[in-house]
C-alpha positions in Angstrom: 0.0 0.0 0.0 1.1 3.7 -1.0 0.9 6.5 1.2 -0.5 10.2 0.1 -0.3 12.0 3.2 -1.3 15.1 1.8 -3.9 15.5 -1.4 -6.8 18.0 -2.2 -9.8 15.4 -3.8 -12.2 17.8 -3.3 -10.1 20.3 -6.1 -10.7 17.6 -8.6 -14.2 18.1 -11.1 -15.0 15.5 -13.5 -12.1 13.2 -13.3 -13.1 12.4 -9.5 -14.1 9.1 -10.3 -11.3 8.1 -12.3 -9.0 9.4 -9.4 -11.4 7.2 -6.8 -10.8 4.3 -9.3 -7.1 4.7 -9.5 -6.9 4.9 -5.6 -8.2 2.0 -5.2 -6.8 0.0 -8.0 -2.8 1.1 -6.7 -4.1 0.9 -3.0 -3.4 4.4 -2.0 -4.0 6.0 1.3 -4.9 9.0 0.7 -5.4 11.8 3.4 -7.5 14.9 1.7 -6.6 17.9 3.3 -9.3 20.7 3.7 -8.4 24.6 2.4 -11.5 25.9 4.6 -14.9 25.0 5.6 -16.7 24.7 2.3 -13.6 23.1 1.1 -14.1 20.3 4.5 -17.9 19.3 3.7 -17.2 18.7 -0.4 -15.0 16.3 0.9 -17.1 14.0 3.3 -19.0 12.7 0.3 -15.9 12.1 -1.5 -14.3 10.2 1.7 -17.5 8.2 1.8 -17.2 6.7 -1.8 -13.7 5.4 -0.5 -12.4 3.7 2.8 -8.9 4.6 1.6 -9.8 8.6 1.8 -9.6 10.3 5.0 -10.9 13.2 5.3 -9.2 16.2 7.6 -10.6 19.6 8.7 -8.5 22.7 8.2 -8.1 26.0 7.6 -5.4 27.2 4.7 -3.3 30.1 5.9 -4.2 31.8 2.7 -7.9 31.4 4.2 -7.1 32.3 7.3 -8.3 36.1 7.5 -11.8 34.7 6.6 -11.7 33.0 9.8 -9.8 34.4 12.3 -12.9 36.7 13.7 -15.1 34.1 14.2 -13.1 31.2 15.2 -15.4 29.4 17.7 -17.4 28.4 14.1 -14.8 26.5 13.5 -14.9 24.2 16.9 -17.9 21.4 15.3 -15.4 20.7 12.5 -13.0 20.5 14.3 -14.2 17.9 16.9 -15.3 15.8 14.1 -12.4 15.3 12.0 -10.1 12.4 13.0 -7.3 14.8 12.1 -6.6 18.3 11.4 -5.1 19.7 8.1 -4.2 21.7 6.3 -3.5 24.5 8.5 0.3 26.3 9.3 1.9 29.7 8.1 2.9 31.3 5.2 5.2 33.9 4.8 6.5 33.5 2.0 3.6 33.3 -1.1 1.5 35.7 1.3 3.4 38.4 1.0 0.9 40.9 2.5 2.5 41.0 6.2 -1.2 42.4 7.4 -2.5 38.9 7.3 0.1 37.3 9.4 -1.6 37.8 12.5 -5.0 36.4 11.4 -2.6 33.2 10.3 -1.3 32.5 13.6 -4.5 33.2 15.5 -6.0 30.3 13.1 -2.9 28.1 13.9 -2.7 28.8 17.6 -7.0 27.8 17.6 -6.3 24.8 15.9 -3.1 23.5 17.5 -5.0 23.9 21.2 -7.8 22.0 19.8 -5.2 19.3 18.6 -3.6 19.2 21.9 -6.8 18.6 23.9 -8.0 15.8 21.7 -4.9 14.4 21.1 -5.3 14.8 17.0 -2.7 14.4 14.4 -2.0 17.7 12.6 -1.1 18.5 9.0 1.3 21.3 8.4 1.7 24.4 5.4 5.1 25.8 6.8 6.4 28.1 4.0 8.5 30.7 5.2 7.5 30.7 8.8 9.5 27.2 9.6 10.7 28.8 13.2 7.8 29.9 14.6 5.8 26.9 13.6 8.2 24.7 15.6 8.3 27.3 18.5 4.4 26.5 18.6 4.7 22.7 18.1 6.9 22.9 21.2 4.6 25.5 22.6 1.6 23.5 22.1 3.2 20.2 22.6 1.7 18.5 19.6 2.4 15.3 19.9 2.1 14.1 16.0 2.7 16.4 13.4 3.2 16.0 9.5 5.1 18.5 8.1 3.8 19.0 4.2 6.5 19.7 1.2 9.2 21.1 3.6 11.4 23.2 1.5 13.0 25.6 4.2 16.1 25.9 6.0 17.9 22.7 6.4 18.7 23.5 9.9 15.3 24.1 11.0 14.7 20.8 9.4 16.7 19.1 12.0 15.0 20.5 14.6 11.9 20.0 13.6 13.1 15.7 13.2 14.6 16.0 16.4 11.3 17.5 17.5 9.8 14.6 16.1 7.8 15.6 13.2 7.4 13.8 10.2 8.3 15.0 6.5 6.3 14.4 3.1 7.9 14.5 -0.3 6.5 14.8 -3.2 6.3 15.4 -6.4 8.7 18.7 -6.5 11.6 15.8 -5.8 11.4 14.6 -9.7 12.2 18.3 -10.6 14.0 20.2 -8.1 17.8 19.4 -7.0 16.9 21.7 -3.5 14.5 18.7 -3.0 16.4 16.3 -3.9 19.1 17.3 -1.1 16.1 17.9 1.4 14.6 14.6 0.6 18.2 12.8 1.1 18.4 14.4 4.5 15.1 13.4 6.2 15.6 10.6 8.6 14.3 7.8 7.6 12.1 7.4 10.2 10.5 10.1 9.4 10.0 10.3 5.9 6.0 10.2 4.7 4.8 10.5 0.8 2.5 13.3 -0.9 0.9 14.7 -4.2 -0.4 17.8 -3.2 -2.6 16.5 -5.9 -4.0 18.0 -8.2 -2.2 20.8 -7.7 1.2 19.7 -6.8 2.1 19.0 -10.3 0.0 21.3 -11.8 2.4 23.9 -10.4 5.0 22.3 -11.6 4.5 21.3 -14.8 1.0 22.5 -16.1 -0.5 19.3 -15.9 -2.7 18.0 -13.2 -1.4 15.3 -11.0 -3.1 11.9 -10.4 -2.4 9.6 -8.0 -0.1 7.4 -10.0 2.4 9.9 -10.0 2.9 9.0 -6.0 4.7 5.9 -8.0 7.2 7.9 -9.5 8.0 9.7 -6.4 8.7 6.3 -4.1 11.2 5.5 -7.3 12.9 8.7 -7.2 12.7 8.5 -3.6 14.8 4.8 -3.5 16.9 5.8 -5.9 17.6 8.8 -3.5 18.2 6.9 0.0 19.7 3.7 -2.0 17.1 1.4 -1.6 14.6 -0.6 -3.4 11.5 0.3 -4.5 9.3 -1.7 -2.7 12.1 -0.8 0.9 10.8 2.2 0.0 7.1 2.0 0.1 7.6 -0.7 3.3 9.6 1.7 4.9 7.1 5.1 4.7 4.1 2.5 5.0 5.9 1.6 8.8 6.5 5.2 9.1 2.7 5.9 8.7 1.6 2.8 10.7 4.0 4.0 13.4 2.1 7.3 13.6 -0.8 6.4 14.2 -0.1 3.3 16.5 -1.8 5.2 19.5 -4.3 7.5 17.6 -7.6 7.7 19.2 -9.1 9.0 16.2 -7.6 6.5 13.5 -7.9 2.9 14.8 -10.3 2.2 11.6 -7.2 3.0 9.7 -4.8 0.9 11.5 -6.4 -1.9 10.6 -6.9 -0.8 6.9 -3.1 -0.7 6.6 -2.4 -3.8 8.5 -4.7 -6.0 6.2 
């Protein structure tokens, strides 16, 4: 089984069901990440079409001046998601410095709410790599996915000595600066991504499917010096690991272990 730990199914239109289909037929774990509210609630229908989707609750910081007022609307879909994402900082593509604080007040909500119910969080870090591991700590978030890390490579050893887990993705079939990131994840820690469909979109213009999660386990082996299927073992462990005491995903456990 292959491991997306970060995808947008709900951004998909009419080729949803041929992205369901290939899901299933390649065995892909797939957790969909949520931009905002409406964003969350297109993709329960989706997650209920598939027992490999898992949906997650979050609030983009692109989204997050729409939000930050009124953040006690946000508490249902919160306490309902078996895991929170996507949700982080971004100081880098939002360069308007006015909508920082609005980010971190959406962050700090969602990290407190994490920490209480003891939920797995999924992590936009761009530019603001310090201060979201001066929260993590803060907060003490006990599992944490950090999503397409492409910061300072000495942040990203404190954030794996931390303990947080890093997703590659398809940016490693492109970008040297990836490539050298991607060498220097522990192993331990080292998770799988898309961004689909808009990871490779970016990229190249074309929009990803979930096959392409293929290409990046190659790249990925090729990268550590290991097989293919090491590869995939090793990040499917790394996922099963975890999760191993998640309240929230022992439906998944067993998904993984069959």
């Amino acid at each position: 089984m292959l491991i997306d730990a970060h995808a947008h199914l709900d951004h998909y239109g009419a080729d949803l069901p041929r992205v369901l289909q290939e899901i299933s037929e390649r065995q892909i774990f797939t957790i969909s990440t949520a931009m905002d509210v409406p964003s969350y609630l297109r993709l329960l229908p989706i997650a209920g079409r598939s027992d490999l989707v898992l949906p997650t609750f979050g609030v983009h910081p692109k989204r997050a001046p729409d939000y930050a007022a009124s953040l006690s609307t946000l508490s249902p879909y919160i306490e309902e998601s078996p895991a929170l994402g996507e949700l982080g900082l971004d100081f880098h593509w939002v360069s308007d410095d006015s909508n920082y604080p609005a980010q971190r007040r959406v962050l700090e909500y969602f990290l407190a709410a994490a920490r209480e119910q003891n939920k797995l969080v999924n992590l936009h870090t761009k530019g603001a790599e310090k201060l979201i591991l001066d929260l993590l700590e803060r907060y003490d978030i006990q599992r944490a996915i950090v999503h397409w890390y492409s910061g300072p490579r000495d942040l990203l050893g404190r954030l794996a000595e931390f303990g947080a887990y890093f997703t590659v993705g398809v940016e490693v079939l492109f970008a040297d600066a990836i490539k050298t990131i991607a060498r220097e994840i522990p192993d331990h820690l080292l998770l799988t991504e898309t961004d689909n469909p808009g990871g490779l979109k970016w990229l190249n213009g074309i929009p990803g499917m979930p096959g392409i999660l293929a290409e990046v386990v190659r790249a990925l082996a090729e990268l550590k010096a290991k097989t293919v299927a090491e590869t995939e073992r090793l990040v499917r462990d790394n996922f099963s690991r975890l999760i191993e005491s998640d309240p929230w995903l022992g439906d998944r456990r067993a998904l993984l272990s069959s």
